[in-house]
N, C-alpha and C positions, 0 to 999 in steps of 0.2 A: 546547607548541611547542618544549619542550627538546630533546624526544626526534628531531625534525626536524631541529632546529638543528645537533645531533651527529654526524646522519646525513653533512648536507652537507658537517662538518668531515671527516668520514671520508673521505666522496668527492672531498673537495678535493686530498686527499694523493699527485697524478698526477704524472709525470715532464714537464718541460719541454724540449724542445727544438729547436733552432736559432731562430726565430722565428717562431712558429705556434699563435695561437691557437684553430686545428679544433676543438681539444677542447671549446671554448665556443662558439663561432661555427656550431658545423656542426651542434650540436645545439641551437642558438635561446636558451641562455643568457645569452646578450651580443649584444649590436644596437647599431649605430652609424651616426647619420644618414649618409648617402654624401655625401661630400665636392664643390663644386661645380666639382670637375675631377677626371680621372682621370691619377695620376702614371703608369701603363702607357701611357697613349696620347701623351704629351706626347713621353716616350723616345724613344718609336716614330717619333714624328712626325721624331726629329733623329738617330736610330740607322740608319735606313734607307740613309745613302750614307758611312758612316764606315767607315774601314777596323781604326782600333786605336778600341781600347773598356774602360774602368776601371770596375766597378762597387766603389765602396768600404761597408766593413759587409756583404756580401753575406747575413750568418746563415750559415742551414744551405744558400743557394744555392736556396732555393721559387725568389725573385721572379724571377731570373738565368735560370734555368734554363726558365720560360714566355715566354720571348721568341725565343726560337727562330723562324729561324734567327739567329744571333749574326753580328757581324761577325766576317771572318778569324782578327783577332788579339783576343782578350777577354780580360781580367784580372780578377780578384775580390782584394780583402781581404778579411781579418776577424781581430778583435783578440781575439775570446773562444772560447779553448783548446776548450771543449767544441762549439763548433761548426766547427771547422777538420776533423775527420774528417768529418764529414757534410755540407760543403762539397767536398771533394775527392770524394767520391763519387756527388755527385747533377752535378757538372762538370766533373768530368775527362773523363768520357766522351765531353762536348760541346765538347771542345777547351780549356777554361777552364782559365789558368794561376792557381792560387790560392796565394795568399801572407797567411804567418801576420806580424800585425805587433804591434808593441806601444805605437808610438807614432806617433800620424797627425802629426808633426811630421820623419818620416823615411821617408819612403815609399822602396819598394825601387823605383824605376822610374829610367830615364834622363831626361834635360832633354827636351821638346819631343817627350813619345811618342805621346800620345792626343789623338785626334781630339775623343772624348766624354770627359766624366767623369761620371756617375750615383751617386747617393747619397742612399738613404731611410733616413732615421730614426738618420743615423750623424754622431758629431763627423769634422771636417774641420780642416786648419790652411791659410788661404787664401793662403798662399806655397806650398805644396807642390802645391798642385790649381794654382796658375799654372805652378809650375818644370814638371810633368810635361804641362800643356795645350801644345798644337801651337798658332801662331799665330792666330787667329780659332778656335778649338775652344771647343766650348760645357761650360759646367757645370751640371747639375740636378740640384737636392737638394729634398726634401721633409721636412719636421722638424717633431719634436714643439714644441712652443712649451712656456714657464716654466711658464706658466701650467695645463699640463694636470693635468684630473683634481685640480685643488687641492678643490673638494667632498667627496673622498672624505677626505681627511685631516679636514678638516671637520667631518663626520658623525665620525668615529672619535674627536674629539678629539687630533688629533695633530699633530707639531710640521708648521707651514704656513708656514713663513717660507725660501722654494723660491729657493735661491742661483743657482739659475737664471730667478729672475721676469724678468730683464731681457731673456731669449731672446725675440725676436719680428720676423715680419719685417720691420720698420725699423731694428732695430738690426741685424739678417745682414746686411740689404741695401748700408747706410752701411760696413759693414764690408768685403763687397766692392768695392764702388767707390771707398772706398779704397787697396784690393790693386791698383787699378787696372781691376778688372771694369765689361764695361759692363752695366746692367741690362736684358734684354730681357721679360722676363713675371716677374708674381710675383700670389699673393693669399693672405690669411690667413682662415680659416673655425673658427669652435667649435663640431665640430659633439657633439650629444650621445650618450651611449653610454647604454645601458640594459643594468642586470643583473636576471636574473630570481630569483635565489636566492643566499642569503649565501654559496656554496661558489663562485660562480663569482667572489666578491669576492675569496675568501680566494684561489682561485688565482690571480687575476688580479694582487692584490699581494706574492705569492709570487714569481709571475713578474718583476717590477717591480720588485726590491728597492729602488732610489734612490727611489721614490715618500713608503715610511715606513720610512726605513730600520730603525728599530726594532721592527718590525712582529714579533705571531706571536699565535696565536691567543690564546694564555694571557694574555698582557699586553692584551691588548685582547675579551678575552672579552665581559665587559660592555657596551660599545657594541657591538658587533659583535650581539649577542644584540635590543640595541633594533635596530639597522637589520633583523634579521632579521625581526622582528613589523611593522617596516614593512613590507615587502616582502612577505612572505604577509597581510598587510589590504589592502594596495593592488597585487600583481602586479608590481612593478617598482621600482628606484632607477632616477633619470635622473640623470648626472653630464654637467659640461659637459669636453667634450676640447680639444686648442688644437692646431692643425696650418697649415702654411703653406708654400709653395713658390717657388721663384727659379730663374726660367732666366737665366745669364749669359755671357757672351762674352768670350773676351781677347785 
């Protein structure tokens, strides 16, 4: 099973970019229950009569850019350098003003600009999402929770004590309606992910580096080699993921 196990290492060694796991996902290596809502439609359902529009974290601009058409005026961030040119290039064309930041505690916007603000899987500082929301303007985020994927540290034996365990949606929620947010929808779901072979592990926390931040094949050879013999006796790891959403108002 070495000789397998190699292989996968080999093949794991892919390029990453903006955010986009295809390279797993489109060829059946990675599976993940569907969530019992869809953050595309939720958008849609509040994006339809706005006129300014803030996508923050946008990546490389995938999720921005299937929503078409956009409102008028659309903005995007994104705090990570190697996805700012492939942001500008999959939305510029669509009108999208993209702005590089470095600190969501400074957003380059005016007071009282956006109608919407949208936001998956991206930190936020909830005085700047108010300074820039328009009066009654809604905010919708969808966020990883603490807790995700802690099984796979688990199984690796790796450090599991996730300084973000406390992320959940009660605590975002308390936290906006502090801000002064009113809360109008919200739910939290674990849903699980399945991988089918040990290379889509390695890529996957390749990808991920906050997950084990110490992570690399070598250092973790050994486990990694028993999860693999899992996985071809039994066809699959199931890990439990944490995700959760808030629609709010100001």
């Amino acid at each position: 099973m070495k000789d397998t196990f190699y292989h996968f290492v080999k093949q794991a060694n892919q390029p990453f970019q903006g955010w986009n796991f295809s390279f797993l996902e489109d060829t059946g290596r990675l599976s993940t229950e569907p969530l019992p809502w869809s953050y595309s439609s939720i958008v849609l359902q509040y994006m339809h009569h706005v006129d300014n529009m803030l996508d923050m974290g946008t990546g490389g601009g995938e999720f921005l850019s299937l929503l078409t058409p956009l409102p008028a005026r659309t903005a995007a961030t994104e705090g990570y350098a190697p996805n700012i040119a492939l942001a500008k290039s999959k939305l510029e064309p669509l009108g999208v003003a993209v702005h590089a930041i470095e600190d969501d505690t400074h957003l380059p916007f005016a007071n009282d600009q956006f109608d919407l603000i949208i936001n998956k899987h991206e930190s936020y500082c909830e005085t700047e999402v108010i300074r820039t929301l328009k009066p009654d303007g809604i905010f919708i985020t969808q966020q990883v929770g603490g807790l995700d994927n802690l099984e796979l540290n688990h199984l690796l034996h790796a450090y599991t004590e996730s300084e973000y365990s406390y992320w959940d949606m009660q605590y975002a929620s308390s936290q906006l309606k502090q801000s002064g947010f009113q809360i109008l929808k919200q739910q939290e779901y674990f849903p699980y992910q399945r991988f089918y072979d040990i290379g889509s592990i390695i890529y996957y926390l390749k990808a991920i580096p906050w997950q084990i931040p110490d992570f690399s094949v070598s250092k973790y050879e050994e486990q990694l080699l028993h999860v693999h013999n899992h996985i071809q006796q039994n066809g699959f790891i199931e890990i439990k993921a944490h995700r959760f959403y808030i629609v709010a108002s100001f």
